[in-house]
N, C-alpha and C positions, 0 to 999 in steps of 0.2 A: 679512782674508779671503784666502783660497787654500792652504788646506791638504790634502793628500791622503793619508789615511788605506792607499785603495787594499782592493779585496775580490780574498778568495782562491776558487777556482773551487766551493769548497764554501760560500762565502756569497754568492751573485751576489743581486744586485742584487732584487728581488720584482719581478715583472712579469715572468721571463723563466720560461721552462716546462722541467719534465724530462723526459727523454724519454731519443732515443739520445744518448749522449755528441759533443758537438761536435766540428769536427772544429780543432783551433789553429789553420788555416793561414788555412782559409775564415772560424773567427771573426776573426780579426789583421784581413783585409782588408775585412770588414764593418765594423768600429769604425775601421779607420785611412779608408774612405768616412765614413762617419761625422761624423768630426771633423775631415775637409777639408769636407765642403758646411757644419756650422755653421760654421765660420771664413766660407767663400765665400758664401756665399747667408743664412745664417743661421736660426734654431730655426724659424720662423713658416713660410718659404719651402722648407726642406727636406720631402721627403717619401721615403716606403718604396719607392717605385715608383722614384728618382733613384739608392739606392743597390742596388735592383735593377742599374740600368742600369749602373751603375759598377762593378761586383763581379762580374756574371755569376752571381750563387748565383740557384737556383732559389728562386722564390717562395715552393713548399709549406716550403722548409728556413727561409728568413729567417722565416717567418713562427711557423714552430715554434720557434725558438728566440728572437726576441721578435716579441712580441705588437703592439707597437706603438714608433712614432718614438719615443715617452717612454723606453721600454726601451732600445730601442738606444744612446741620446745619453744615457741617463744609465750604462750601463754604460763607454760611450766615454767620460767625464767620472772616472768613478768607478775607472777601468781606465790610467789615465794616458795615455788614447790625443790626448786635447786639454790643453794644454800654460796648468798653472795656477801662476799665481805665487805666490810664498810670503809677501812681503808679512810678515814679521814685524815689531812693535814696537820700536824701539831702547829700551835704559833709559842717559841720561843723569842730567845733574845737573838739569834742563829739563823734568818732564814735559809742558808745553803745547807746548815745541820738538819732545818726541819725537811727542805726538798731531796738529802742524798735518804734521811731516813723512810720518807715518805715513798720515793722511789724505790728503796729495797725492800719496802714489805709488800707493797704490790707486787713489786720482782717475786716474789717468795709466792704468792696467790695466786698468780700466772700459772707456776710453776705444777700446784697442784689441781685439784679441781675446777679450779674459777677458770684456768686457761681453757678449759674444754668451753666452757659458759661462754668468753671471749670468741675464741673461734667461733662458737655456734652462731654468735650474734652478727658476726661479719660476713660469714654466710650467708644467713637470712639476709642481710642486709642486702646484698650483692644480689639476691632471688626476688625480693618480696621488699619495695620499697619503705611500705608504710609499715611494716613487722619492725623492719630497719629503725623508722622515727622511732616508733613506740621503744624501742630497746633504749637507743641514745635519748630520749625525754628521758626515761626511768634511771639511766646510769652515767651516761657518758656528759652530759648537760650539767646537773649536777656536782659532778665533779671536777669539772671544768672551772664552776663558779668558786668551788672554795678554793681552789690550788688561785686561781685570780686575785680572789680577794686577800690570800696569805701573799701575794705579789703585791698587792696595793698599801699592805700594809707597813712592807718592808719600804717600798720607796717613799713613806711618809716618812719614817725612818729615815732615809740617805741609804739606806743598803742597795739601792736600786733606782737606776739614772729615773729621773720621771719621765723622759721621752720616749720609753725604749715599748715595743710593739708587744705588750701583753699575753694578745692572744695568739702571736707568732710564740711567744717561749713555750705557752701551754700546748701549742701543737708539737713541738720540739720534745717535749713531755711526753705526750701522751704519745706519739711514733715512739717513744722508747720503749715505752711499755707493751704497746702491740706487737714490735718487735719482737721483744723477750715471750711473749704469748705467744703470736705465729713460729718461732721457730726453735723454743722450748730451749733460748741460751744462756747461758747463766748471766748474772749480774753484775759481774768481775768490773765492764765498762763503764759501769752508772758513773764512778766519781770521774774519769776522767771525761766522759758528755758533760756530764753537768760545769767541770769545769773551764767546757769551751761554751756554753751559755752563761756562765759566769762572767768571763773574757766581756762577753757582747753587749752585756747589759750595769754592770757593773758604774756606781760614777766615776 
């Protein structure tokens, strides 16, 4: 997970409204408030009213231009404005070495900022459907494909039966990872999950 796509001012984000043309300067430091209080305070604790106070933009403009904290934080997500890590796959000779390692650095990114990023997204998600797509098109879709394709490549190999349900292990995956985000626990269990998905798919 942590991939950004990144939208141009002609696909913003749904939730946000058209109207008069924004003005760059006043959006920049709307979304860089933004994406300092979820680092500082975090999604739950943040509000519209905090980055009123932090911004000085008048309320009738923030609010015409988004709708709601979802809007904001996920444009500021979706905008490069909070700070997502890449987090791609290795391909060795090893696929279980590359999936225990690939699973503990995310573990580790969860752990600090990115996890507030996670939660926020699942939030919104859970609020604001199409904030939700927009987040998993830019992060979650993508990462999905490469952890896949490092799967496909091992079972050309023989590492991995060629019957076995793909996109069941990658969901197996990625609940561990949100796991370890939603509930901020450490990474102790990675090898041993991983190696009851090993058990299942293994020839």
């Amino acid at each position: 997970m942590g991939y950004s796509q990144g939208v141009s001012a002609e696909q913003e984000p749904s939730g946000t409204r058209r109207g008069r043309p924004r003005d760059p300067q006043l959006r920049a430091q709307v979304l860089t408030a933004a994406s300092r209080q979820l680092e500082n305070a975090g999604y739950t604790a943040m509000t519209m009213e905090g980055i009123l106070a932090d911004t000085g933009i008048a309320k009738r403009t923030l609010y015409r231009w988004w709708p709601s904290k979802a809007a904001v934080v996920a444009e500021a997500i979706l905008e490069g404005f909070v700070s997502v890590p890449e987090n791609r796959i290795a391909h060795t000779e090893d696929v279980w070495e590359d999936l225990r390692n690939w699973l503990e650095s995310v573990a580790v990114s969860v752990r600090g900022s990115y996890g507030e990023v996670l939660r926020a997204a699942t939030a919104i998600g859970a609020t604001d459907a199409a904030l939700g797509e927009s987040l998993t098109n830019a992060f979650a879709r993508p990462a999905r494909a490469d952890v896949i394709a490092r799967l496909q490549a091992a079972a050309k190999r023989g590492q991995v039966s060629p019957g076995a349900d793909l996109d069941a292990v990658v969901d197996l995956l990625m609940a561990i990872i949100v796991y370890i985000g939603v509930s901020r626990d450490d990474a102790a269990r990675i090898p041993g999950a991983l190696g009851v998905i090993r058990l299942g798919i293994e020839p």
